[in-house]
N, C-alpha and C positions, 0 to 999 in steps of 0.2 A: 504494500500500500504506500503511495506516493504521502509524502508528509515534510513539514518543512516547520524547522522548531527555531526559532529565535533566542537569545540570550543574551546578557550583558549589559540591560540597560539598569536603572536606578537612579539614585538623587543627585546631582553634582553643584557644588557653587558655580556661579556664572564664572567663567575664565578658567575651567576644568574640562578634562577628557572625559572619553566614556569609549569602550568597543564593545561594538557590536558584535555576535556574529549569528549569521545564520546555516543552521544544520540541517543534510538533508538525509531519508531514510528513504529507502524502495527503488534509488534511483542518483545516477552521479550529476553532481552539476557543475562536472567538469566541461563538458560541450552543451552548457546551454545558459542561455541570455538572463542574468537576472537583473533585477530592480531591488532599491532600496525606496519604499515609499512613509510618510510620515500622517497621522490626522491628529490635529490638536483639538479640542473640546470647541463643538460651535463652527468647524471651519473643514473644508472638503480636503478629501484624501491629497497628498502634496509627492508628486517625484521626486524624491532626494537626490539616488544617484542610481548609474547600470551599465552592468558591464557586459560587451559584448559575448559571444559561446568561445573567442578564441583568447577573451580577454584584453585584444587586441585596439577598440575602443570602448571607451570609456567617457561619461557624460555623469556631468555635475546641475542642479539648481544653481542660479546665481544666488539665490540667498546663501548655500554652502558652500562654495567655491574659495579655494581658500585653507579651511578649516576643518572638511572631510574626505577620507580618503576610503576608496573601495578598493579591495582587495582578494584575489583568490588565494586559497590552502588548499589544492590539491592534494594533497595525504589526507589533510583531515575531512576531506569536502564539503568545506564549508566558504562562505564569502561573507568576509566583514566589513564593516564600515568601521574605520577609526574617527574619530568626532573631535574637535581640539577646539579650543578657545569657545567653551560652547555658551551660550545666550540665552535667556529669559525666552525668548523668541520659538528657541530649538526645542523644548518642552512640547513632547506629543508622545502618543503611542506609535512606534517603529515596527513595521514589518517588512519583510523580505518577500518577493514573489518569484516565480520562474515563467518563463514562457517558453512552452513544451513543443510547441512548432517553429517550425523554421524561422529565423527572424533576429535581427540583432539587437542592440542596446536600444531598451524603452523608455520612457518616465511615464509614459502613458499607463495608465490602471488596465485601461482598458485591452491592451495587448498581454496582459499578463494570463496564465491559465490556473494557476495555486499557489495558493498563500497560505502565510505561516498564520498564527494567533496574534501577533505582536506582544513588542517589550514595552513598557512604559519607563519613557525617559523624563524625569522632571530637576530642569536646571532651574535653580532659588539657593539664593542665601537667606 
C-alpha cells in the first residue's frame, strides 16, 4: 500500500530551523516528482517547493526562496525540506505529495496523486 509519512516538524522561535522529511512505504521515490506543499489556518493549500523524478530540477515559492532547501536521500527514500531563518509567516501544517504519473517538478496540488497526513510547523516566540 502506497503511503507517504511526514516528520520533523514542531515549535521553533522565529530565526530557527526545522527539517522536514518525508517517508515513503509501498513504493520508491526515487524516480518520481515530489512536492512540498504548506496550508496555514484560514488560507489555501500553498507550493512550497518540488523536485523533479531525476532531481535534476528543482523549484522554490518566492516566499521561501532563500531559506529552504529540498532534498533527496536515496538510501533512506525519503525527501526533505530543510527550512532556515524560518518566520511567523512559515507557521502551517507541511505535507509532502508525489505525482505517480509521468510528469516533472509541480507546486501545483492539483498534479499531485498522494499525500502524506502533514506535520505541523509553528514558528513563535
Amino acid at each position: 500500500q502506497l503511503q507517504l509519512v511526514e516528520s520533523g516538524g514542531g515549535l521553533v522561535q522565529p530565526g530557527g530551523s526545522l527539517r522536514l522529511s518525508c517517508a515513503a512505504s509501498g513504493f520508491s521515490l526515487s524516480m518520481k516528482a515530489i512536492g512540498w506543499f504548506r496550508q496555514a489556518p484560514g488560507k489555501e493549500r500553498e507550493g512550497v517547493s518540488c523536485i523533479s523524478r531525476s532531481g535534476g530540477v528543482i523549484d522554490y515559492a518566492d516566499s521561501v526562496k532563500g531559506r529552504f532547501t529540498i532534498s533527496r536521500d536515496v538510501a533512506k527514500n525519503t525527501v526533505d525540506l530543510q527550512m532556515n531563518s524560518l518566520k511567523p509567516e512559515d507557521t502551517a501544517v507541511y505535507y509532502c505529495a508525489v505525482r505517480l504519473m509521468l510528469g516533472g517538478c509541480s507546486r501545483s496540488a492539483n498534479d499531485m496523486n498522494s499525500w502524506g497526513k502533514g506535520t505541523l510547523v509553528t514558528v513563535s516566540s
